[in-house]
N, C-alpha and C positions, 0 to 999 in steps of 0.2 A: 663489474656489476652486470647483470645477466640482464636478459630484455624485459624479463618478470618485473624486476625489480625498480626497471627503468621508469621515470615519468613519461605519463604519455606524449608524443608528440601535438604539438597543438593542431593541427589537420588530422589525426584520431579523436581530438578532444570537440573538434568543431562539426567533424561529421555524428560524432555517438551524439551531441548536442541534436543534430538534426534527423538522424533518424528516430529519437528520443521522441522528436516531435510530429516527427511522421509515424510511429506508432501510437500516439496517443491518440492520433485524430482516425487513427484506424480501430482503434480500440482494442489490439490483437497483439501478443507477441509471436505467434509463425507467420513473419512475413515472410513474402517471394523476395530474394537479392536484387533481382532483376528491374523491376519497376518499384523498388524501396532505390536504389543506386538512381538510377533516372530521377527519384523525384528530388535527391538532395543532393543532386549532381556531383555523384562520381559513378563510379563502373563496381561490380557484383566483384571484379579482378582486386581494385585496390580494398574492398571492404574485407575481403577474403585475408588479403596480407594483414592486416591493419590489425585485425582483430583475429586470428588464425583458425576462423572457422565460420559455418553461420551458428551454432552451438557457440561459439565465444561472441557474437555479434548477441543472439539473446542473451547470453549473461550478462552481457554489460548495459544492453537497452533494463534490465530487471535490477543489477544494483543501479541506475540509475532513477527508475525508480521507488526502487528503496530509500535510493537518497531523499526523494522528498518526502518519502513519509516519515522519514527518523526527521528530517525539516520539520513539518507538521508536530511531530512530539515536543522537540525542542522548543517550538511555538507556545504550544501549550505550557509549557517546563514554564517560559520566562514571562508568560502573562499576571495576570491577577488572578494565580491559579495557585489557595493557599492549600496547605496543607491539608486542613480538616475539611476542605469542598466536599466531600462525602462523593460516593458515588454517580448520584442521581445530579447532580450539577458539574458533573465530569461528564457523566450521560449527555446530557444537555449542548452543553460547549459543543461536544466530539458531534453530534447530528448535526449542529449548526455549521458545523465546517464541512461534512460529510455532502449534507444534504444542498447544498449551495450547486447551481447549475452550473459554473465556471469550471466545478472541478468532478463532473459527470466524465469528459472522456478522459485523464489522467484513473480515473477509479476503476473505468471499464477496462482499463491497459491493466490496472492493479487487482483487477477479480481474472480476466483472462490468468495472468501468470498464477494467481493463487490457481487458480482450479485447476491448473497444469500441475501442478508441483501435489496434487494428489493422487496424479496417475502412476502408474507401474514401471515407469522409468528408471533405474533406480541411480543413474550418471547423466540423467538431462540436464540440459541448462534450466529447468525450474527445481531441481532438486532443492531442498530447503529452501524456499523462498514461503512457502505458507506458514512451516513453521517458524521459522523464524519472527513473520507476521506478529503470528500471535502470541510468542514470547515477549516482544519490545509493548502491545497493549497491554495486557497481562501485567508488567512490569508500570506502565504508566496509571494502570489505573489500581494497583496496588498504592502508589504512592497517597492517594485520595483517602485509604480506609483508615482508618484508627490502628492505631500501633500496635494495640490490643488482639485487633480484630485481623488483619493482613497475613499473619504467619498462620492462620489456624487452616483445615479442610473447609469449615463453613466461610469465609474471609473468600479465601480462592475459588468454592465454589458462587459465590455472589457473583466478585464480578468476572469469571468464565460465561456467567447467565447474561450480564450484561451486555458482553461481548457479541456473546452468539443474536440476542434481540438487533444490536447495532448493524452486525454483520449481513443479517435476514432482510432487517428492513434496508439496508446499503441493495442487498440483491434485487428484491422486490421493487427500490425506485427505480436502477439502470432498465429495469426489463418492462418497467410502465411508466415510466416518467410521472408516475402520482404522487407528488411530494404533498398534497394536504392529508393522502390515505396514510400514507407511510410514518408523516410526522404525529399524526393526529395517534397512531397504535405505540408510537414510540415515545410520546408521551404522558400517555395512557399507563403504559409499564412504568416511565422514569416518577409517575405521580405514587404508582404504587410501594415502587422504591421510599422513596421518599416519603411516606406514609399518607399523601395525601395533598 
């Protein structure tokens, strides 16, 4: 078995835990080795081995959280989240979880990586991390549209509009913290959706 393919050792598993969480309270994924190792006590040396790079250190801090946000789906998935909830009460739910001040600094780690992963890099550690984003919403809020309606150009482009409103106002709270301005425009659009 090659080391690829290896499980991780539990002290890889217990530090990406931690620096997991020293990124989030940082809100960044280029962190410095140096005082990232200090603060979850080990050395820039063993993070270096552990993970074979700082380029492998942020790709694991990013699928990691990726892992909460496919969490996050799966949430959704297994709630009282029926089929026919149409868009605009998918809308609804997803700002409600969105918009929740607990999970501002995991979001501002999850807009950092997005907005890396649109830059010119073409083998960064954010490469495909946006998109992929926004194939797995894409994909959850298809499931909301009518059967009819989901495979068509007008279907996909609903809720891509959707997305992108979620997205804007997701941006526009991290960078004001104005969650009555942001909710109150975001429901404003989901009433429209919803005809009313």
């Amino acid at each position: 078995m090659t080391a690829d393919l290896a499980p991780p050792s539990a002290r890889k598993t217990e530090l990406l835990e931690l620096a997991y969480q020293y990124a989030i309270g940082r809100g960044r994924t280029d962190l410095s080795l140096r005082p990232m190792a200090a603060a979850i006590g080990s050395s820039p040396r063993v993070l270096l081995y552990l993970f074979g790079s700082k380029d492998g250190l942020i790709r694991a801090l990013l699928a990691r959280s990726r892992a909460d946000e496919l969490a996050l789906l799966t949430e959704l998935r297994a709630g009282d989240w029926p089929g026919g909830a149409g868009l605009a009460e998918a809308g609804r739910r997803i700002w409600t979880w969105i918009a929740a001040p607990a999970r501002r600094p995991l979001l501002r780690l999850w807009l950092d990586g997005y907005a890396r992963s649109t830059g010119d890099e073409p083998d960064g550690p954010w490469t495909g991390f946006g998109a992929a984003t926004v194939t797995a919403w894409l994909a959850l809020l298809a499931e909301v549209q009518p059967a009819g309606r989901r495979d068509t150009p007008a279907g996909l482009a609903e809720r891509t509009l959707l997305l992108t409103v979620l997205r804007g106002a997701l941006i526009d709270l991290l960078a004001t913290g104005d969650e009555i301005r942001t909710t109150g425009a975001v429901t404003s659009y989901l009433d429209g959706l919803s005809g009313g």
